[in-house]
N, C-alpha and C positions, 0 to 999 in steps of 0.2 A: 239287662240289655242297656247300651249305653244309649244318652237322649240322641235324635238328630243334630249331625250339624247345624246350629241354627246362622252361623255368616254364610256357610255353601248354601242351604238352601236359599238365603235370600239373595243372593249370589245368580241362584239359576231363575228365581224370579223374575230380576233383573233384565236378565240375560234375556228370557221370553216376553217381556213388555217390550224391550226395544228392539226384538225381533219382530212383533208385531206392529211395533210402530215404523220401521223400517218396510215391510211390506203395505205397511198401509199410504205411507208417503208413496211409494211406487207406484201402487195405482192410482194416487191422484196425477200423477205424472203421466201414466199410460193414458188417463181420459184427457190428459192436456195436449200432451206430442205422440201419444203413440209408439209403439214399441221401440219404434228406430230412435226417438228420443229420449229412452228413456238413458240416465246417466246417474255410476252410482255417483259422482263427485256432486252434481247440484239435487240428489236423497240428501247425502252427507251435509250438504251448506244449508238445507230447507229445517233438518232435524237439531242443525248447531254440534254439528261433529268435525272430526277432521277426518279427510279422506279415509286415511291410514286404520285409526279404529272400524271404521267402516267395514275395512279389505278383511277384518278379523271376521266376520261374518257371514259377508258374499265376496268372497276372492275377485271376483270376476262381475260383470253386466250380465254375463250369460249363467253366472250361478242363480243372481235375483233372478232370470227369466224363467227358467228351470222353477224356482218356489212359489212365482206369483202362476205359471201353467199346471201348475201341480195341485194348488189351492184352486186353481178355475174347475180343473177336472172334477178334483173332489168335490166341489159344491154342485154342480150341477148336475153330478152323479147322486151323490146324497137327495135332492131334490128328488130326482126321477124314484128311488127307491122309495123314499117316504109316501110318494105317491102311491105308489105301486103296495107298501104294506097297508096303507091306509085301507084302499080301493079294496085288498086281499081281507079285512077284519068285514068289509061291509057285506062282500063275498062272501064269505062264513056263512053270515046270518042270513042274506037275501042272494046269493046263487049270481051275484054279478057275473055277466057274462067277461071271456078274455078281451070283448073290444072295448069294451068301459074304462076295464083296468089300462086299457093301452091310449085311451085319450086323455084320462087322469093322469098318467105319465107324459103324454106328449104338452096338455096342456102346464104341469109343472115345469119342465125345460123351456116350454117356450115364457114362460112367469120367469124364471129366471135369467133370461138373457135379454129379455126386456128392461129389467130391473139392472143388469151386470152388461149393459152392451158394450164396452170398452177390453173385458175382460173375456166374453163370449169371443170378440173381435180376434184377441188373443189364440184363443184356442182354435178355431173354426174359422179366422180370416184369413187372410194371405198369408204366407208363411213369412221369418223376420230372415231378410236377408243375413247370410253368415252364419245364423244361427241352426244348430243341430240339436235336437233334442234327445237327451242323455236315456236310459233302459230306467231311469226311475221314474220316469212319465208313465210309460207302456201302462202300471195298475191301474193308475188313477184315471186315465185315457179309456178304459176298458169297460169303468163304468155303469159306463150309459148303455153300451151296445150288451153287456152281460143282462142289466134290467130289463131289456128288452129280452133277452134271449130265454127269462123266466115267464114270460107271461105269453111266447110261442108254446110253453114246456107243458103249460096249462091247458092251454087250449090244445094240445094234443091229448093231453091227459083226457081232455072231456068231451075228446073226440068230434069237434070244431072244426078242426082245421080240414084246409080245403089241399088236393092237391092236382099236380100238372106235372108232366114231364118233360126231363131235359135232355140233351145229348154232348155229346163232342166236351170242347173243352169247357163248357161251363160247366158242364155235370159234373166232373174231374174238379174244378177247384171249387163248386160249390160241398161237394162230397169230403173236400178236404178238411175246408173249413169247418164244416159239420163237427168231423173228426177231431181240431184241435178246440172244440168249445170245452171249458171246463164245466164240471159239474154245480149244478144250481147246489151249495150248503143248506144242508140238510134236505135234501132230494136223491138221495144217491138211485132213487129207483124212476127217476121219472121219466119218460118217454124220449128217446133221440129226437131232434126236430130234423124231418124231412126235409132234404137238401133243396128240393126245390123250392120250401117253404122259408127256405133260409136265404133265399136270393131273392124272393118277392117281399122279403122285411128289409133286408140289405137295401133295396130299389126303396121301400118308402122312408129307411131312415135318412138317405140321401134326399128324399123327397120333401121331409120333415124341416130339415134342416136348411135346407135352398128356402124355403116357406120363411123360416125364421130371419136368417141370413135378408131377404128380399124387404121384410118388415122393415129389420133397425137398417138399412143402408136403406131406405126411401126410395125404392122400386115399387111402390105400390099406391103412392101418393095420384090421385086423379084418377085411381080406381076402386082399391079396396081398403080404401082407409076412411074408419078405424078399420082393422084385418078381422077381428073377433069372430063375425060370421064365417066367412072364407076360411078359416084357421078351422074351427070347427066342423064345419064343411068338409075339407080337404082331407083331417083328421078320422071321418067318417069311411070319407070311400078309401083311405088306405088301407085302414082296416078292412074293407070289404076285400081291399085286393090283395091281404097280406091270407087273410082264409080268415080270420076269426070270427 
């Protein structure tokens, strides 16, 4: 077998340091001006490029937007999973209950968009005017709410969960939605989650996220700040009201 190329591969090394370094000049940009300012020509002037090389990389302001949402999704997706397997190894050995696992996840999301608020902003603030986001979002986007949709699957499993009924058109597109969840990897047998149970997580994940949202935009300043207590608090009774 012949050796690797050794100029390509150093070639593609390359190629990924100054993709990373280009992503990363971005978000210092994003915590600067914010999405509407972000611009690749002053990435390009900040890194000592000329535009043009640049445009070899992100064509477009809306390509980098597209990679620096796609990187937010995925971390703060990753984040809630790791929680969630964590929480799942201590589960094994001591029977954690699903609403443990579900604050261990909520408290990792909110860890990371405390830590990433410009980025968090990104994904979960106002949307960037003009901007449309592309079908290679939608995975990464998915996430969070699929992490969560493992630790409903649990707590039905262990026969936890609470429920209540719907009618009319909620029950029609909670039923739907129900329907298009894909399956938890490596659970092909685990328990559907009841629709109604699916629209009382739906309600705290909006609930979750308004909490976090309220934190880093300083709606909370002259009352519940630090939030820590209130966050855990709040984290508590959703669970209560999610059924777990």
């Amino acid at each position: 077998m012949s050796p690797p190329n050794a100029a390509q591969t150093a070639r593609e090394r390359a190629r990924a340091e100054l993709t990373r370094e280009i992503r990363q000049e971005a978000r210092r940009q994003l915590a600067e001006a914010g999405a509407n300012g972000l611009s690749l020509r002053a990435v390009a002037r900040e890194l000592g490029m000329v535009s043009s090389a640049l445009y070899r990389y992100y064509p477009s302001r809306d390509d980098l937007l597209t990679a620096l949402i796609i990187d937010a999704y995925n971390a703060i997706g990753a984040a809630a999973e790791a929680a969630i397997a964590e929480a799942g190894a201590g589960a094994a050995r001591d029977r954690v209950p699903a609403r443990e696992t579900w604050a261990a996840a909520c408290r990792a999301i909110r860890a990371w968009a405390v830590a990433n608020p410009h980025e968090y902003a990104l994904i979960y603030g106002s949307p960037v005017p003009g901007y449309r986001a592309p079908e290679a979002t939608i995975g990464p986007a998915s996430r969070v709410p699929l992490a969560f949709a493992s630790i409903l699957e649990a707590a039905v499993a262990s026969g936890t969960a609470g429920a209540s009924a719907l009618s009319g058109t909620l029950a029609a597109q909670a039923a739907a939605l129900a329907a298009a969840l894909p399956a938890t990897p490596g659970a092909s047998d685990a328990p559907a989650i009841p629709a109604d149970m699916l629209v009382r997580a739906v309600i705290a994940w909006t609930q979750l996220f308004g909490m976090i949202s309220f934190e880093l935009f300083g709606q909370f300043v002259g009352s519940f700040e630090p939030a820590d207590a209130f966050f855990d608090h709040a984290v508590a009774q959703l669970a209560a009201f999610i059924g777990l």
